[in-house]
N, C-alpha and C positions, 0 to 999 in steps of 0.2 A: 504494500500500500504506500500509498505518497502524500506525505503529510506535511499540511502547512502549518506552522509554529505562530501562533499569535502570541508576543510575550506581553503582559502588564501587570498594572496593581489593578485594575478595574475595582476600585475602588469609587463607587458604583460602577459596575458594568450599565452602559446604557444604549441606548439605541447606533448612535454614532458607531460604536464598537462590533454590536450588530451587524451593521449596514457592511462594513467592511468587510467583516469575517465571511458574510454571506454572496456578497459581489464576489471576494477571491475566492472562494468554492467552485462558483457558478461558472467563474471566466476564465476560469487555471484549468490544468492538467492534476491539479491536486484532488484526492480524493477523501479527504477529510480536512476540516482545519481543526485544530487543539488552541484554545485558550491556557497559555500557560500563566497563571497564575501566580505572580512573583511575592515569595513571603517577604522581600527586602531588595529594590531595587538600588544598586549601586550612586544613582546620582541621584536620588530623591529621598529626604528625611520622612520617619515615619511614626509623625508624632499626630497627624492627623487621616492616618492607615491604621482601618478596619482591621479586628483580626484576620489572618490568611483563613479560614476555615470558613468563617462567615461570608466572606467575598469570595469564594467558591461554590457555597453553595448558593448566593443570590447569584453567579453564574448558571449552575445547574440546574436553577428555576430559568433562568433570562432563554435558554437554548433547549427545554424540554421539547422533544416530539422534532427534533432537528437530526435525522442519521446523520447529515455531512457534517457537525458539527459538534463538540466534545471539551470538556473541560478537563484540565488537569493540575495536582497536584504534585509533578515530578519533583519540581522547586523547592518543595515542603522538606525531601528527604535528602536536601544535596546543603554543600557548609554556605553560609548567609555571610556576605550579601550573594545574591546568584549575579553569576555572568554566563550570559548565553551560549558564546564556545563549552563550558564545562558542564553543561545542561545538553549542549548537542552532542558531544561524546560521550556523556553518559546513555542517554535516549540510543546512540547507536549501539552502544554496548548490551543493551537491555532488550532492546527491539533488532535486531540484524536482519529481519526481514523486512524491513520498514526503508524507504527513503523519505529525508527530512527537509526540510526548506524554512527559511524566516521570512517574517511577515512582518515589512515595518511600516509608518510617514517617511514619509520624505524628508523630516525633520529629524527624527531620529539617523536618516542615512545619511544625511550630512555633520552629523557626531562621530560617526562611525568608527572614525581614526581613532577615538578616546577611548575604544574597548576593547575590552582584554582582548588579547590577539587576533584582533580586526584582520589582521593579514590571512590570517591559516581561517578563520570563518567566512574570506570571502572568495578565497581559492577551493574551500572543500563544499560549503553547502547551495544552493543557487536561493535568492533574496526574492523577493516580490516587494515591494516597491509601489505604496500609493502614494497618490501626491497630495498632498499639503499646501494650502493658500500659504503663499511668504518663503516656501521653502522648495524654489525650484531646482532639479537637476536635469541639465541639458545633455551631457554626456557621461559616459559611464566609462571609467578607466579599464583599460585592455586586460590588464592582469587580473579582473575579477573574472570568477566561473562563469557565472551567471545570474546577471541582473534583469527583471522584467519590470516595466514601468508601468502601474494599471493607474488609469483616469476614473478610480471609484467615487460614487456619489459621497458624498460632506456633508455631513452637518453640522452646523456648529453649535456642539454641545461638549464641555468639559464635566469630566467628574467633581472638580472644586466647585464649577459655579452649583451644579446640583446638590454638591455637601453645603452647602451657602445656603439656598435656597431651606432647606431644610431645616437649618441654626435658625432660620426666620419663618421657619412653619410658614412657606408658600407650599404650594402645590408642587411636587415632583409627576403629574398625569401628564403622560404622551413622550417625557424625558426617557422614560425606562417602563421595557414593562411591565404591564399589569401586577402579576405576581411578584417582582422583584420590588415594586411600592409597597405592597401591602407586606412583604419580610420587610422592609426596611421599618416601617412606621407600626406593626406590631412587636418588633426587637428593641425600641425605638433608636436607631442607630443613625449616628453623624449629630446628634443634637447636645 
């Protein structure tokens, strides 16, 4: 099987995240995408990050009834903070029937350089690549495997404005859904 790596906090997981996961399903050669769920991401503090268990499973409600699509926990049982090279070698160790691929913005791939051996993760695994208002890439350097540039629908929705949004008891209806509202505001979580 050929699987695409969505890495985050999705701290809420919301439609935006969706919208992508489900576009690079539909428009790839990928046969599943994975939500990987990151217990501690390397350049973001995590003092206003849900537990990993919690935002996992508002995952596992946000994608029920979705075969091409899947939640995972790998990150949970790897040393913290995760870096995604150490997370794709292990996934190849564990899965060897599997190929693997990452799933970023466009925004995150022009960081790229600043990650753990960005060099050997962009020679060994092939990228997908949406694009990001403000964060264009026009060309792709030669010595990468492979890079695919998808034009996925946007929206703009942040996980902070909707933990915001929540510190102020507005409505989180149509940001995320259904189910993942009513775990978040029965848990009462982000307030």
């Amino acid at each position: 099987m050929y699987i695409g790596l969505y890495f985050g906090s999705f701290n809420p997981v919301h439609h935006g995240h969706l919208i992508i996961a489900s576009f690079v399903s539909a428009n790839t050669d990928l046969d599943q995408v994975w939500f990987v769920v990151s217990p501690q991401n390397p350049f973001k503090t995590s003092q206003t990050l849900l537990n990993e268990y919690q935002r996992l499973h508002l995952v596992r409600v946000a994608i029920e009834g979705e075969p091409r699509l899947r939640a995972s926990d790998i990150e949970f049982h790897l040393p913290k903070p995760s870096y995604t090279i150490d997370t794709l070698v292990y996934l190849e160790e564990k899965y060897p029937q599997h190929r693997f691929a990452v799933i970023m913005g466009s925004d995150s791939f022009q960081n790229i350089h600043k990650w753990k051996n960005a060099d050997v993760l962009l020679k060994r695994y092939p990228v997908f690549v949406y694009k990001r208002p403000g964060f264009n890439i026009d060309t792709v350097p030669g010595q990468m495997r492979d890079v695919t540039l998808l034009d996925a629908p946007l929206l703009q929705i942040s996980a902070t404005q909707i933990r915001e949004m929540i510190k102020q008891r507005k409505s989180i209806r149509y940001l995320v859904p259904d189910g993942v509202k009513e775990e978040i505001e029965k848990n009462g979580y982000y307030l």
